[in-house]
N, C-alpha and C positions, 0 to 999 in steps of 0.2 A: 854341420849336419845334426839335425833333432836325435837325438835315444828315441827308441820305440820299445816300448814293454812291449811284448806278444803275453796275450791272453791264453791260458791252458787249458786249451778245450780238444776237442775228438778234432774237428776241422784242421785245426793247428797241429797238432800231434801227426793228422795224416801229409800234410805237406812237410813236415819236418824229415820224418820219416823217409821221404823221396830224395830229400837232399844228402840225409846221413846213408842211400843204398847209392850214393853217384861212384864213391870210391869204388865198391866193387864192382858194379857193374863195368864201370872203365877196366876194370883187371880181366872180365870176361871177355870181356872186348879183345882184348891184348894177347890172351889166350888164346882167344880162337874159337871160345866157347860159345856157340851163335845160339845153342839151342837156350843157354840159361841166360844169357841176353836178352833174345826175347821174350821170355819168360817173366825179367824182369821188369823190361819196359812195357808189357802188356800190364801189369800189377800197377806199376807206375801211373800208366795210362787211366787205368781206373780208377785208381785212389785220387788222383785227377777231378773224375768227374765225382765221387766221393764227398773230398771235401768242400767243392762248391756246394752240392745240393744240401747235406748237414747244416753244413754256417746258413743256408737261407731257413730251411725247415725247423729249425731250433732259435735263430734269428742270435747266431753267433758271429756276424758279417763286421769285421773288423779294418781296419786300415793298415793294420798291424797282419792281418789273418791275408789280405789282400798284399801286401807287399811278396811276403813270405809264398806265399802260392805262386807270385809270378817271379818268382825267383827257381823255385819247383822248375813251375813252367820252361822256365827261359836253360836250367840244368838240363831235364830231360829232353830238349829241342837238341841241346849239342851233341848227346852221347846217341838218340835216335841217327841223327845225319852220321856219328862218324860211325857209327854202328854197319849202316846203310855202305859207306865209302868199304867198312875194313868186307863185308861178307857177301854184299849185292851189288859189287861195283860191273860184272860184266851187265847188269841189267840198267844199271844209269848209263853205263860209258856212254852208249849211243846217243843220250838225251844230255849230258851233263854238263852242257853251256847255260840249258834253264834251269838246274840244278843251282848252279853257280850265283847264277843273275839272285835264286831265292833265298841261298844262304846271305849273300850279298844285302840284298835287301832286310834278310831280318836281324843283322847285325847292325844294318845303319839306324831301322828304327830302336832297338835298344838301345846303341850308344848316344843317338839322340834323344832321347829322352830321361838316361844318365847327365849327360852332359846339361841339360836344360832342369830338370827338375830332381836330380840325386837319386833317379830314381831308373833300375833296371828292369823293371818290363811295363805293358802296356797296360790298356784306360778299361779291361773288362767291356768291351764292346758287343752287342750282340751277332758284330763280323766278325769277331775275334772268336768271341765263342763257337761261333758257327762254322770256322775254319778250323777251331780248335778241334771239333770233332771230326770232320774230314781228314787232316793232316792224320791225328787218334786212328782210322778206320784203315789210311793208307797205310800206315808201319805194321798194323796188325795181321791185314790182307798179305801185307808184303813179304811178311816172316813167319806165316804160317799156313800162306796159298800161294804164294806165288806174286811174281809181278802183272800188271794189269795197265797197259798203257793210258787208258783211259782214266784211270782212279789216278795215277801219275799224272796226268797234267791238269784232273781237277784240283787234285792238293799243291800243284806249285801257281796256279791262277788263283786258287782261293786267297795264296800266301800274298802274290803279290799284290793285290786289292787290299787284303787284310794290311799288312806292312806298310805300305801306300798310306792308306787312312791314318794309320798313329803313327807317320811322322806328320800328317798336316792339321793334324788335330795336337800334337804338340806344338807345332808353329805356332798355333792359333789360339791354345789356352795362355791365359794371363797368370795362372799359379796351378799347381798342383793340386788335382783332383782325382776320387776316383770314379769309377761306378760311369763314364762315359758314355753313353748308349749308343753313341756314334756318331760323324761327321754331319749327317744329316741335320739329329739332332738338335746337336753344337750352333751349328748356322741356323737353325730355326730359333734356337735360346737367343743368339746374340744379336737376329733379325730384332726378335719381339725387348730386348733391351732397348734397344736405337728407336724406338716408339715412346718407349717410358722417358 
């Protein structure tokens, strides 16, 4: 497996940031502490959308900045759901066979694309990101208004569409890549390959 310098920049700094707050907030978690919990996965959630927009608007967008974020990513996905299990479990229990099927599904696409390309999260997709933000909207709605069954089953369809796609856009890439734009995409690149 390659070494990757990470560049030290504001983008970097903020995804590092989210990985060095996972200890505690897991201790809140364990606690009991729901309110500084989500307090801090609200923070999390932002610095989130933070450091993508910085790394494009300063044009800091790295390989290194893009690993490290979806590692971010892929931490704050765990501690969100158990967060969800330890504090809001009377409002899944009813629903939480598609709870299940979604963690299910977003662990396969991660380990499959560890396992395939050494690499733990997904292709920056514009399904990804745009799930990214719904899943973002659900936990925030969820822990500071309330449950909403409707916002619930658009953020675990968003998941399994999203999930869906990067594992078959892993299948389908020939090496590691990032910046994916999407399935779509991808089959449209490799249609107009087979021409040339």
């Amino acid at each position: 497996m390659k070494q990757v310098q990470i560049p030290l920049n504001v983008p970097n700094a903020l995804s590092l940031y989210r990985l060095f707050s996972f200890p505690f907030i897991l201790i809140f978690i364990f606690l009991g502490h729901e309110r500084l919990f989500a307090f801090f996965i609200w923070f999390n959630l932002t610095t989130d959308i933070l450091d993508g927009w910085i790394a494009r608007k300063l044009n800091q967008v790295s390989d290194a900045g893009i690993m490290l974020d979806g590692l971010a990513d892929t931490g704050t996905y765990i501690l969100a759901i158990t967060g969800m299990f330890q504090f809001k479990w009377p409002d899944i229990q009813p629903y939480v066979t598609w709870f299940i099927i979604f963690v299910f599904m977003l662990l396969s696409a991660r380990i499959y694309t560890l396992i395939r390309f050494k690499r733990f999260y997904g292709f920056q997709t514009y399904g990804g990101k745009t799930a990214a933000y719904i899943h973002g909207i659900f936990f925030i709605v969820l822990f500071f208004f309330g449950f909403y069954k409707w916002l619930y089953f658009l953020m675990i369809i968003s998941g399994y569409l999203v999930f869906a796609e990067t594992i078959v856009i892993t299948a389908i890439l020939e090496k590691e890549r990032s910046n994916v734009k999407g399935l779509y995409w991808l089959l449209r690149e490799k249609k107009l390959q087979k021409r040339i």
